[in-house]
N, CA, C and O atoms as a Maestro MAE file, in Angstrom:
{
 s_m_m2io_version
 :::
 2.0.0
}

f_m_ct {
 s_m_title
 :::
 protein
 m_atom[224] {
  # First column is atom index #
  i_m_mmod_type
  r_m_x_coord
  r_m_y_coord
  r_m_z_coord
  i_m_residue_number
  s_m_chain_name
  s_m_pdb_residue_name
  s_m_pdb_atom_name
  i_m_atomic_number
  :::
  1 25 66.870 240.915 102.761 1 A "UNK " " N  " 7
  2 3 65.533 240.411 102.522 1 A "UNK " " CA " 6
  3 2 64.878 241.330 101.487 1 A "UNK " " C  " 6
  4 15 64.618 242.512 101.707 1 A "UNK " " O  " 8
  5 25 64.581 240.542 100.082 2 A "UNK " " N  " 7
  6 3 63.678 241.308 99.376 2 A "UNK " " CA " 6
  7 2 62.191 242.354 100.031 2 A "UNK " " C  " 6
  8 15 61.932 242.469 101.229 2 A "UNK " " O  " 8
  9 25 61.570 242.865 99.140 3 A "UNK " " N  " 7
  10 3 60.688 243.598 99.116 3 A "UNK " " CA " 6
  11 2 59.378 242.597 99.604 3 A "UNK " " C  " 6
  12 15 58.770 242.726 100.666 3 A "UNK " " O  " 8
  13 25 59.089 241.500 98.476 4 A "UNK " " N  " 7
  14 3 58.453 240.533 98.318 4 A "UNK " " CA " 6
  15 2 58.443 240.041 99.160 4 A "UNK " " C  " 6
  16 15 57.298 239.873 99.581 4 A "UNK " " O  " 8
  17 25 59.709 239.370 100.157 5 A "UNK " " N  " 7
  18 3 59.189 238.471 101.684 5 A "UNK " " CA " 6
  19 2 58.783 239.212 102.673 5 A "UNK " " C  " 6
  20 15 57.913 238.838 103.459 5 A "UNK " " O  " 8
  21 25 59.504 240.594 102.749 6 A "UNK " " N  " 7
  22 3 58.882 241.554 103.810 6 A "UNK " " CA " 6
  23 2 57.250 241.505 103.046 6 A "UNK " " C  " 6
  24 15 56.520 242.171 103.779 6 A "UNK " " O  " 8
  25 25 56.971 241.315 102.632 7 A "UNK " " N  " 7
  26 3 55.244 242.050 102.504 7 A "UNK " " CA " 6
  27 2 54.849 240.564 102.765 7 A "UNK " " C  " 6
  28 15 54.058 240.391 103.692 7 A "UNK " " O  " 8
  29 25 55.187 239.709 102.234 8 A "UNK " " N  " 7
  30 3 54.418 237.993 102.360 8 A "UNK " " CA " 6
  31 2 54.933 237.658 103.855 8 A "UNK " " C  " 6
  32 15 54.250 236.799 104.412 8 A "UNK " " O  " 8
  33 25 56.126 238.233 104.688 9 A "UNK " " N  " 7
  34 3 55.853 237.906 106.324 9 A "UNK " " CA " 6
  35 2 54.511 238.986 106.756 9 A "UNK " " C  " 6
  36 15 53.475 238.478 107.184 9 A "UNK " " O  " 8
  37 25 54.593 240.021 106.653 10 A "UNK " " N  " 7
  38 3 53.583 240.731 107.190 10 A "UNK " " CA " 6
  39 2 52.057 240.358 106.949 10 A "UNK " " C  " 6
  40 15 51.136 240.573 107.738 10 A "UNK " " O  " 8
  41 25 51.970 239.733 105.652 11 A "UNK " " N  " 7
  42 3 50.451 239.172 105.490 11 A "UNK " " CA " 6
  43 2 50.043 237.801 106.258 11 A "UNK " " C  " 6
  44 15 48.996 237.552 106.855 11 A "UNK " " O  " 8
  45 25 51.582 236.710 105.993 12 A "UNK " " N  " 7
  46 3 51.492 235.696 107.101 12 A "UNK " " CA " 6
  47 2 51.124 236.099 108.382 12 A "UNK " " C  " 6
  48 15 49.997 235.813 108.787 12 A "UNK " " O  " 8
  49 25 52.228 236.977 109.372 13 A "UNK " " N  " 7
  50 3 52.139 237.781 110.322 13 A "UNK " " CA " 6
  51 2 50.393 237.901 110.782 13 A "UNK " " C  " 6
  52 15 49.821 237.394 111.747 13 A "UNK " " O  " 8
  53 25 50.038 238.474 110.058 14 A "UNK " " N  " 7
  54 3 48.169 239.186 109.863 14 A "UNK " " CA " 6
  55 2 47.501 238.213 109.770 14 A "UNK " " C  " 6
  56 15 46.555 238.099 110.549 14 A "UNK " " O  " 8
  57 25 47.745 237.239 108.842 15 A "UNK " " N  " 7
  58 3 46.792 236.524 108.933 15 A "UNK " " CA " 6
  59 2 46.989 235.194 110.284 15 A "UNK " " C  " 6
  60 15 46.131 234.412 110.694 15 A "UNK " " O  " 8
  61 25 48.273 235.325 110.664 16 A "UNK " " N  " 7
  62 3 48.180 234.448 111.883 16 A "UNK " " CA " 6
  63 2 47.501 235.019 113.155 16 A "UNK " " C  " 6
  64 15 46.853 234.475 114.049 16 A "UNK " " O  " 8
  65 25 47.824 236.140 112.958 17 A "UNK " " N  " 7
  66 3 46.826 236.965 114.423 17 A "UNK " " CA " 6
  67 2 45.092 236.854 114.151 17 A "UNK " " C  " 6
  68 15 44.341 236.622 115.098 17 A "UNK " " O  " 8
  69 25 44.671 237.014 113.008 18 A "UNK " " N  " 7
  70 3 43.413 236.656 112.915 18 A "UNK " " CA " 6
  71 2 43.046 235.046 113.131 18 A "UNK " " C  " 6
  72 15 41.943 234.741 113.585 18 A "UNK " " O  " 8
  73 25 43.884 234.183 112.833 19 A "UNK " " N  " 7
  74 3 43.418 232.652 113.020 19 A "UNK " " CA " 6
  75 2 43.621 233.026 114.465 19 A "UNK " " C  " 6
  76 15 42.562 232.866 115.073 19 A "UNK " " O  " 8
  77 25 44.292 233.330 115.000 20 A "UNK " " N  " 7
  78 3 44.194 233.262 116.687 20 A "UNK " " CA " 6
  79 2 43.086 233.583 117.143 20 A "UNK " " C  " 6
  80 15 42.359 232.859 117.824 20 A "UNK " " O  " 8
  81 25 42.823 234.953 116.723 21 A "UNK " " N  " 7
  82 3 41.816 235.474 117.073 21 A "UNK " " CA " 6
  83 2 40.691 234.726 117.070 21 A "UNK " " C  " 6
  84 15 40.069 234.685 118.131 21 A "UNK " " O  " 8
  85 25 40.255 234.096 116.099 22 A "UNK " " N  " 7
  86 3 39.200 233.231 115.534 22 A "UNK " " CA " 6
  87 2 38.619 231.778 116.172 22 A "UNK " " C  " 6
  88 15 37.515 231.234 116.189 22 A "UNK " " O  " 8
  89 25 40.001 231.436 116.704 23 A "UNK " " N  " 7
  90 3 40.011 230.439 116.979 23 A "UNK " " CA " 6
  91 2 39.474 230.963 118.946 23 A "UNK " " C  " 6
  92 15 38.556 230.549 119.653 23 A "UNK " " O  " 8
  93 25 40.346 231.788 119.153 24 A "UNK " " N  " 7
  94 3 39.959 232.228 120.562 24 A "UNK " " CA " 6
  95 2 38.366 232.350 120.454 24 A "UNK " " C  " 6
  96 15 37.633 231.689 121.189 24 A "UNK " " O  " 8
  97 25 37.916 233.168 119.564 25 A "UNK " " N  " 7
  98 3 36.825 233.807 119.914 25 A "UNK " " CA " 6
  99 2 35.180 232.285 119.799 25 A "UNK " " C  " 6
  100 15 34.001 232.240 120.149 25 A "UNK " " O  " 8
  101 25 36.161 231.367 119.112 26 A "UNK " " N  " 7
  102 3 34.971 229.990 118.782 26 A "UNK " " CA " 6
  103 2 35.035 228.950 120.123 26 A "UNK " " C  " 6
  104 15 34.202 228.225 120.667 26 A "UNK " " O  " 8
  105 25 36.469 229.262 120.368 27 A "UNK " " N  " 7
  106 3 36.831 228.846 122.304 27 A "UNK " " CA " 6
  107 2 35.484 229.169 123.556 27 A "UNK " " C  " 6
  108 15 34.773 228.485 124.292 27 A "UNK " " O  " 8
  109 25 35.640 230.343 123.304 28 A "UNK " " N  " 7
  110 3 34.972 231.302 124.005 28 A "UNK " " CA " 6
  111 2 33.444 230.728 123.928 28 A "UNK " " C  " 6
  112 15 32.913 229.979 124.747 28 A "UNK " " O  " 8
  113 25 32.867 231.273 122.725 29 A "UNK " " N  " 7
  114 3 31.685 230.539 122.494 29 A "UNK " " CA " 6
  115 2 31.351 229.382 122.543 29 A "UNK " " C  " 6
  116 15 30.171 229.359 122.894 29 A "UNK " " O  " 8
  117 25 31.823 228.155 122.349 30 A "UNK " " N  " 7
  118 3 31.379 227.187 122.796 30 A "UNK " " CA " 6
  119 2 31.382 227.395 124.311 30 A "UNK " " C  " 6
  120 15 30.277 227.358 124.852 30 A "UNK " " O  " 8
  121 25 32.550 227.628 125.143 31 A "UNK " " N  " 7
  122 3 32.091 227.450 126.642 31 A "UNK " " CA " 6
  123 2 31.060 228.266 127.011 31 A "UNK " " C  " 6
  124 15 30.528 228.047 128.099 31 A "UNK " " O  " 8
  125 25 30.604 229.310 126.215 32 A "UNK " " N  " 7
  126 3 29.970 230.503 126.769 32 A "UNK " " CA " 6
  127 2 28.299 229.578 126.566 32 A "UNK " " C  " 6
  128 15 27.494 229.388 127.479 32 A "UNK " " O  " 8
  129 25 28.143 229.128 125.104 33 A "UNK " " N  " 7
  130 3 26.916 228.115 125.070 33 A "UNK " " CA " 6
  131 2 26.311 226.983 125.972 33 A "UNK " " C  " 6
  132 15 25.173 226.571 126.199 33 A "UNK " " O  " 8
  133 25 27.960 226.572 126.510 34 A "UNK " " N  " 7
  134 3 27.459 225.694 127.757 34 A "UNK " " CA " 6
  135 2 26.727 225.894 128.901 34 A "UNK " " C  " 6
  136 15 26.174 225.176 129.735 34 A "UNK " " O  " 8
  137 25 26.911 227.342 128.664 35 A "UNK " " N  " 7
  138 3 26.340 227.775 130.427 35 A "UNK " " CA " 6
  139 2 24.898 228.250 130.491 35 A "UNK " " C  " 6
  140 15 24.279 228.533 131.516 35 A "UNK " " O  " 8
  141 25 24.383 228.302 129.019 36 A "UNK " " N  " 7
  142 3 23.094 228.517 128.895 36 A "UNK " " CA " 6
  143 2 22.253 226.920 129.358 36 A "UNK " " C  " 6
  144 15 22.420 225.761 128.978 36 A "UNK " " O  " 8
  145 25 21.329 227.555 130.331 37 A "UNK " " N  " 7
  146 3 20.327 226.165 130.396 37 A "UNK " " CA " 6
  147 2 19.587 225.695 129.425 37 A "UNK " " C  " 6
  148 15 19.261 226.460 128.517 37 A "UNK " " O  " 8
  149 25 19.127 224.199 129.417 38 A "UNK " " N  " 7
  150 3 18.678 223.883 128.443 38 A "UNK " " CA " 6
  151 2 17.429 225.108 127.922 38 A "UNK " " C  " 6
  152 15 17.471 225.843 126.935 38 A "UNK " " O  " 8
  153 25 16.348 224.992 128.993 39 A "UNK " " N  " 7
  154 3 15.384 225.579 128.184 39 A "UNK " " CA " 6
  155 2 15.287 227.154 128.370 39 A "UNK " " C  " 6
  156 15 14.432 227.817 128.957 39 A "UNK " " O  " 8
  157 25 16.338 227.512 127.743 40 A "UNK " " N  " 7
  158 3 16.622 229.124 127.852 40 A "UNK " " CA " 6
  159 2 17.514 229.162 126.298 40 A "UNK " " C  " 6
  160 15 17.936 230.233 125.859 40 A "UNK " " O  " 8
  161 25 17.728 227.809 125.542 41 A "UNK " " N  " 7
  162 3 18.337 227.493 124.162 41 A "UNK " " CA " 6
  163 2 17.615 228.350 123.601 41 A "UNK " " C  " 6
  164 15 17.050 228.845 124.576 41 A "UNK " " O  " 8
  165 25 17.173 228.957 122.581 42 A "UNK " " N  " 7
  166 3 15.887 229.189 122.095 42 A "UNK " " CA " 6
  167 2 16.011 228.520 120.326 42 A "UNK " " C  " 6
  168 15 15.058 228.346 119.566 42 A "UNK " " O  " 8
  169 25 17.185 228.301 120.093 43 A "UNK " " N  " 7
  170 3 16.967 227.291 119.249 43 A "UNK " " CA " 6
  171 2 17.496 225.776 119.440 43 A "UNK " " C  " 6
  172 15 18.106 225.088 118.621 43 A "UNK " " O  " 8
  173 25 17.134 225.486 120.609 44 A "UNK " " N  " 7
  174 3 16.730 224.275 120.773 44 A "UNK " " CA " 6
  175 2 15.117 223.790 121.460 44 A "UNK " " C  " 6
  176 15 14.718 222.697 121.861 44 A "UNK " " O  " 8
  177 25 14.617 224.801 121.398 45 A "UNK " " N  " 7
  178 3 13.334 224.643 122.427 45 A "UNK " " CA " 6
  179 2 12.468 224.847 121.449 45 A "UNK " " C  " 6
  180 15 11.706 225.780 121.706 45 A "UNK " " O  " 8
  181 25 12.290 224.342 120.437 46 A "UNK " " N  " 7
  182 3 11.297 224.603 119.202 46 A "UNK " " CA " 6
  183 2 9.927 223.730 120.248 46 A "UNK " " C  " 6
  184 15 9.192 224.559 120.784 46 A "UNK " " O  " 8
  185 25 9.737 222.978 120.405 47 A "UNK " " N  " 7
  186 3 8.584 221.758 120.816 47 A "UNK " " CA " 6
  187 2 7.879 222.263 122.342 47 A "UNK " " C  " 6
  188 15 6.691 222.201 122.659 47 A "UNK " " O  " 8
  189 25 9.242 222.863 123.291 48 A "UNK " " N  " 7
  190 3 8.872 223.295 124.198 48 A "UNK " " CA " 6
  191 2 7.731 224.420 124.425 48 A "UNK " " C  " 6
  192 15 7.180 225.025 123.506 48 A "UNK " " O  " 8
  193 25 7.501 224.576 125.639 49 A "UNK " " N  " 7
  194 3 6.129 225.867 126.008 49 A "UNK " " CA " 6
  195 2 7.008 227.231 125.810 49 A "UNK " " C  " 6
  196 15 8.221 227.329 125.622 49 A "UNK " " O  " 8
  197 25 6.186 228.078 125.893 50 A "UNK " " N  " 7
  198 3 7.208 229.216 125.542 50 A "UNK " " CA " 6
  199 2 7.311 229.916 126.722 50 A "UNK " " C  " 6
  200 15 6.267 230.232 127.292 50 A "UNK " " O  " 8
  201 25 8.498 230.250 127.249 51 A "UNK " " N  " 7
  202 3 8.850 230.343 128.865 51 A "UNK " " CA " 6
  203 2 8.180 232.275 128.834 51 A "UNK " " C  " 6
  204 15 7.923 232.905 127.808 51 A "UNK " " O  " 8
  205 25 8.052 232.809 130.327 52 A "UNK " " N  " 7
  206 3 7.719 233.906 130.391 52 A "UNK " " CA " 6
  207 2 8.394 235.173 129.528 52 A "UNK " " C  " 6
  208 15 9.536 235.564 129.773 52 A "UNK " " O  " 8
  209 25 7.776 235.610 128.765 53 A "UNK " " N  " 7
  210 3 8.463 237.289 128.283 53 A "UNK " " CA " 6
  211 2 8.062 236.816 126.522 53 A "UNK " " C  " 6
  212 15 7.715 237.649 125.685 53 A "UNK " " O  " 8
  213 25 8.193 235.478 126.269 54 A "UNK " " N  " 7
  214 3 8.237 235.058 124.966 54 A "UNK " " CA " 6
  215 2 6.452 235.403 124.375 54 A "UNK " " C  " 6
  216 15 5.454 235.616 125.064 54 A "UNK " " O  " 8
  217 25 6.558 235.359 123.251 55 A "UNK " " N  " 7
  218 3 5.025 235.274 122.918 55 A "UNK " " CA " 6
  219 2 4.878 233.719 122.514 55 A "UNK " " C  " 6
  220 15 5.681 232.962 121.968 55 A "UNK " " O  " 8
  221 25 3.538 233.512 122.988 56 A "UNK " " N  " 7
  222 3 2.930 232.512 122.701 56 A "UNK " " CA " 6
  223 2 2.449 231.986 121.179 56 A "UNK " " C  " 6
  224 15 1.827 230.930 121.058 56 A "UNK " " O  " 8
  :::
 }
 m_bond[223] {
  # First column is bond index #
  i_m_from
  i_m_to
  i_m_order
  :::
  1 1 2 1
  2 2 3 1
  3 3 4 2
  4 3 5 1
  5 5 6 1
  6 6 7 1
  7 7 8 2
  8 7 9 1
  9 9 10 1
  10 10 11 1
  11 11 12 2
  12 11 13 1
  13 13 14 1
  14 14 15 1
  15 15 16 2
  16 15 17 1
  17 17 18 1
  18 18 19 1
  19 19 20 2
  20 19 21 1
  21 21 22 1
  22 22 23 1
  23 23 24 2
  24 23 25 1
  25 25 26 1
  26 26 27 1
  27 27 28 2
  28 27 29 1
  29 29 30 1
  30 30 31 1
  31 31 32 2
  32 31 33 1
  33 33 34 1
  34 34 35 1
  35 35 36 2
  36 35 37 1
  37 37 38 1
  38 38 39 1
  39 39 40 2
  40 39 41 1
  41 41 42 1
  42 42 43 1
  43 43 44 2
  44 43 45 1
  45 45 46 1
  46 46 47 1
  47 47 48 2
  48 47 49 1
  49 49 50 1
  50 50 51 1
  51 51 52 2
  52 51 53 1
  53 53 54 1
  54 54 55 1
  55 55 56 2
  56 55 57 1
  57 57 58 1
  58 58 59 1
  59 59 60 2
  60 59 61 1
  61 61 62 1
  62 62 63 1
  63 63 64 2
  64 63 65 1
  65 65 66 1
  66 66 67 1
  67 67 68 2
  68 67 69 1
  69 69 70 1
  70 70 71 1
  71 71 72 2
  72 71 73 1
  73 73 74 1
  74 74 75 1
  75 75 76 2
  76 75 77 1
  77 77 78 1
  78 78 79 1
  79 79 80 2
  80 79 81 1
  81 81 82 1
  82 82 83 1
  83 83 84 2
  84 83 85 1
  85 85 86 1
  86 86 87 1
  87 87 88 2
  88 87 89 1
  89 89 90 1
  90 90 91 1
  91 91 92 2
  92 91 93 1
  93 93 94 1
  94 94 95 1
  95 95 96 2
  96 95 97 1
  97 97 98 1
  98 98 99 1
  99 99 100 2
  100 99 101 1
  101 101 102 1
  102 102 103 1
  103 103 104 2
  104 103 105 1
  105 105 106 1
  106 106 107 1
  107 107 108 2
  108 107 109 1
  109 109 110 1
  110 110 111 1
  111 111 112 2
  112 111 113 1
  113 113 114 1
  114 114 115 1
  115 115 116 2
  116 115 117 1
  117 117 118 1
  118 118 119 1
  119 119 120 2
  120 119 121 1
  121 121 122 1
  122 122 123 1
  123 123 124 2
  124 123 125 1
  125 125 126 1
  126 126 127 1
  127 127 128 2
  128 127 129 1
  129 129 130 1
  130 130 131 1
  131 131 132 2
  132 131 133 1
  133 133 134 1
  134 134 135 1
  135 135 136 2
  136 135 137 1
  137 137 138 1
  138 138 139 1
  139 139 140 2
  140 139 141 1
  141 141 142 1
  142 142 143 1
  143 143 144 2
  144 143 145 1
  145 145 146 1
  146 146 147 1
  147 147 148 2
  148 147 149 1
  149 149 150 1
  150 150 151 1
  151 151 152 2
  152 151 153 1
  153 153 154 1
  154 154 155 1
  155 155 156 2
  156 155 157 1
  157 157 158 1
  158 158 159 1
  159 159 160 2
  160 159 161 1
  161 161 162 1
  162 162 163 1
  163 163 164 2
  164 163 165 1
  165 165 166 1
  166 166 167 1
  167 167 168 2
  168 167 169 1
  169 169 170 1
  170 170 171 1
  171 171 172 2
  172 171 173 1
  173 173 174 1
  174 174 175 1
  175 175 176 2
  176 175 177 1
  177 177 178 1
  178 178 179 1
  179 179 180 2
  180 179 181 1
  181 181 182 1
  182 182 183 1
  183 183 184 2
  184 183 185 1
  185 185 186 1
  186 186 187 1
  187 187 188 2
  188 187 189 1
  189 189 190 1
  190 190 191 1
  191 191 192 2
  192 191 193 1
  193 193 194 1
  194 194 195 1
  195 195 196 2
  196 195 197 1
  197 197 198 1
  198 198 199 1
  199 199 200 2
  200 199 201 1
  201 201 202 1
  202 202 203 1
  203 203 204 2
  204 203 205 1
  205 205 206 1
  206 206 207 1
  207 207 208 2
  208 207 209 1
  209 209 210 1
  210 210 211 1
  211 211 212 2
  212 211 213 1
  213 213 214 1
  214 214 215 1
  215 215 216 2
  216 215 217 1
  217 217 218 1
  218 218 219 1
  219 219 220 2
  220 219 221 1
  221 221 222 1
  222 222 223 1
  223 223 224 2
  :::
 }
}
């Protein structure tokens, strides 16, 4: 094996662990968004009252 495929597996290699990564970590966040209640969104609650701790 040339020089050239050893370095172009290792960047494939790298860059496949980061799409994993990436992809895990957008996994994550969406379920993690689900578990927020609606009016605790804070960018979805533009119209809403502004719940305790928030300023008015």
């Amino acid at each position: 094996m040339s020089n050239a495929a050893s370095i172009a597996i290792a960047w494939l290699a790298v860059a496949g662990v980061f799409g994993i990564y990436l992809v895990s970590v957008l996994r994550r966040t969406k379920a993690a968004a689900k578990l927020v209640p609606a009016d605790r969104s804070r960018w979805m609650t533009t119209d809403a009252e502004p719940t305790k701790g928030e300023p008015s």
